[in-house]
N, C-alpha and C positions, 0 to 999 in steps of 0.2 A: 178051685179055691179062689175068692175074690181075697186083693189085699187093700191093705187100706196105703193110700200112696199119698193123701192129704200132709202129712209133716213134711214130705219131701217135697211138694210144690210150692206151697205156703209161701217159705222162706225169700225167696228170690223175688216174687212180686213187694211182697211186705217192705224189702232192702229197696228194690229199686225205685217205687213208688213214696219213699219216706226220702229217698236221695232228693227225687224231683223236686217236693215241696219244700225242702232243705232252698236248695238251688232257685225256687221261684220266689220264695219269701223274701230270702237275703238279698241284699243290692250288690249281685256277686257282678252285676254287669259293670256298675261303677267301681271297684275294687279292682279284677281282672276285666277292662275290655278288650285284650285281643284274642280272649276264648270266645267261638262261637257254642255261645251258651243256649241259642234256640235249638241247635240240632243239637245238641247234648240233651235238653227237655225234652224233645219231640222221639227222642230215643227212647229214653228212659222211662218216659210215659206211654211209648205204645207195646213195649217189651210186658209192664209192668201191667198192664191193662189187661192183655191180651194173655199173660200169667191168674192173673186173678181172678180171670173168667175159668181158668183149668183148676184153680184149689178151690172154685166155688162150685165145681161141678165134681170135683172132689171129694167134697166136704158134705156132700150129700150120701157119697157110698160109707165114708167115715161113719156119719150119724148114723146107718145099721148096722154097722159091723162095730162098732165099737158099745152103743148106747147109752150114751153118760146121762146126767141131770137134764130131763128135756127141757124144763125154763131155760137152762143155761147156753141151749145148747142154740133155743131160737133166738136169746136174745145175742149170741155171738154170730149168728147167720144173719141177723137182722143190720148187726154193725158191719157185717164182710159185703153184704149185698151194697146199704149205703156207702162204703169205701170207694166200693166197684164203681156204682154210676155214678157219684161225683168225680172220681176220675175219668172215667169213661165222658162225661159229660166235656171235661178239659179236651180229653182227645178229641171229643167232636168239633168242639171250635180251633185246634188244631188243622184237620183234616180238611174244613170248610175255608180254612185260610188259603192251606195248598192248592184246592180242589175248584174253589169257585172263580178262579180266573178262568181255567180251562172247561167247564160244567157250567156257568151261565150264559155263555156266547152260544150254546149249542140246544139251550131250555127256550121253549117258545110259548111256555104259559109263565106272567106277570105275577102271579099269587107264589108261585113256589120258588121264582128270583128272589123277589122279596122278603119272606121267607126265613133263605139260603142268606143273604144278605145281613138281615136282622141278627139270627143268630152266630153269625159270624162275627158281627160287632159286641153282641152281648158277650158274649162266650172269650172272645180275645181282648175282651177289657181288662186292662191291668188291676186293675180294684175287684172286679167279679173274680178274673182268674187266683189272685192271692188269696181272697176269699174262700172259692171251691178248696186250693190246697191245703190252706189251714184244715177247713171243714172236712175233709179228706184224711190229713193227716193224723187230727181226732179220732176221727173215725176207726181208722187203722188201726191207731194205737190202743184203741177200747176192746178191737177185735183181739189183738194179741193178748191184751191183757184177759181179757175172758177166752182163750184159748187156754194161756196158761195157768189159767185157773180150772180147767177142767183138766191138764194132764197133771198137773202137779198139787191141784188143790190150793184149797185160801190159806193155809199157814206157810205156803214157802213162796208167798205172794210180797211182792217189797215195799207196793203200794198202799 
């Protein structure tokens, strides 16, 4: 017997990934700066990432075991998958921050320095990154909301 385990994964990315863009949006850095607020992001965004990828892989045994409204059902997978890679895309220029001190001294081809480099700058721009989160956040939030429009239906919807 397969179960459906999608409600129980969901949850924790959706919280922790709504925390992050909370935390990137806000000028929490100027308000508290003796919290190190990068590794509270870098946390919360690779927990929440790497969660998201398990309710999106989830969410696929859901949709036959369950079978709700198919429109409903792609345009909510359509909003979880967009959540996913603009997050995921944050964590990439996360990662490339860490990574390419130690990962370009060791690359001996110029094209993929370069590259490595580029997207490290685009991606840890402060105006690209608050942008991603917003667009993330959106995203998320459309997903829930068409999640619980499919367990609870449009009339116990508040939006």
């Amino acid at each position: 017997m397969t179960y459906n385990f999608h409600p129980l994964l969901v949850h924790f990315p959706i919280a922790l990934l709504f925390l992050y863009s909370v935390i990137k949006i806000l000028p929490l850095r100027r308000w508290v700066p003796t919290v190190a607020w990068k590794q509270i992001e870098r946390t919360l965004l690779f927990v929440g990432v790497a969660g998201s990828f398990l309710a999106l892989s989830s969410g696929e045994t859901a949709e036959h075991l369950v079978r709700p409204n198919h429109q409903l059902v792609e345009m909510h997978a359509l909003f979880a998958s967009l959540s996913t890679w603009l997050y995921g895309a944050l964590l990439a220029g996360e990662f490339l921050s860490v990574a390419n001190p130690y990962i370009l001294s060791k690359i001996s081809f110029p094209v993929v320095t370069k590259l490595a480099v580029f997207l490290e700058k685009l991606l840890c721009n402060r105006v690209v990154s608050v942008v991603l989160a917003v667009l993330g956040l959106i995203a998320i939030s459309v997903t829930g909301l068409l999640g619980g429009v499919m367990v609870y239906g449009v009339s116990a919807d508040p939006v």
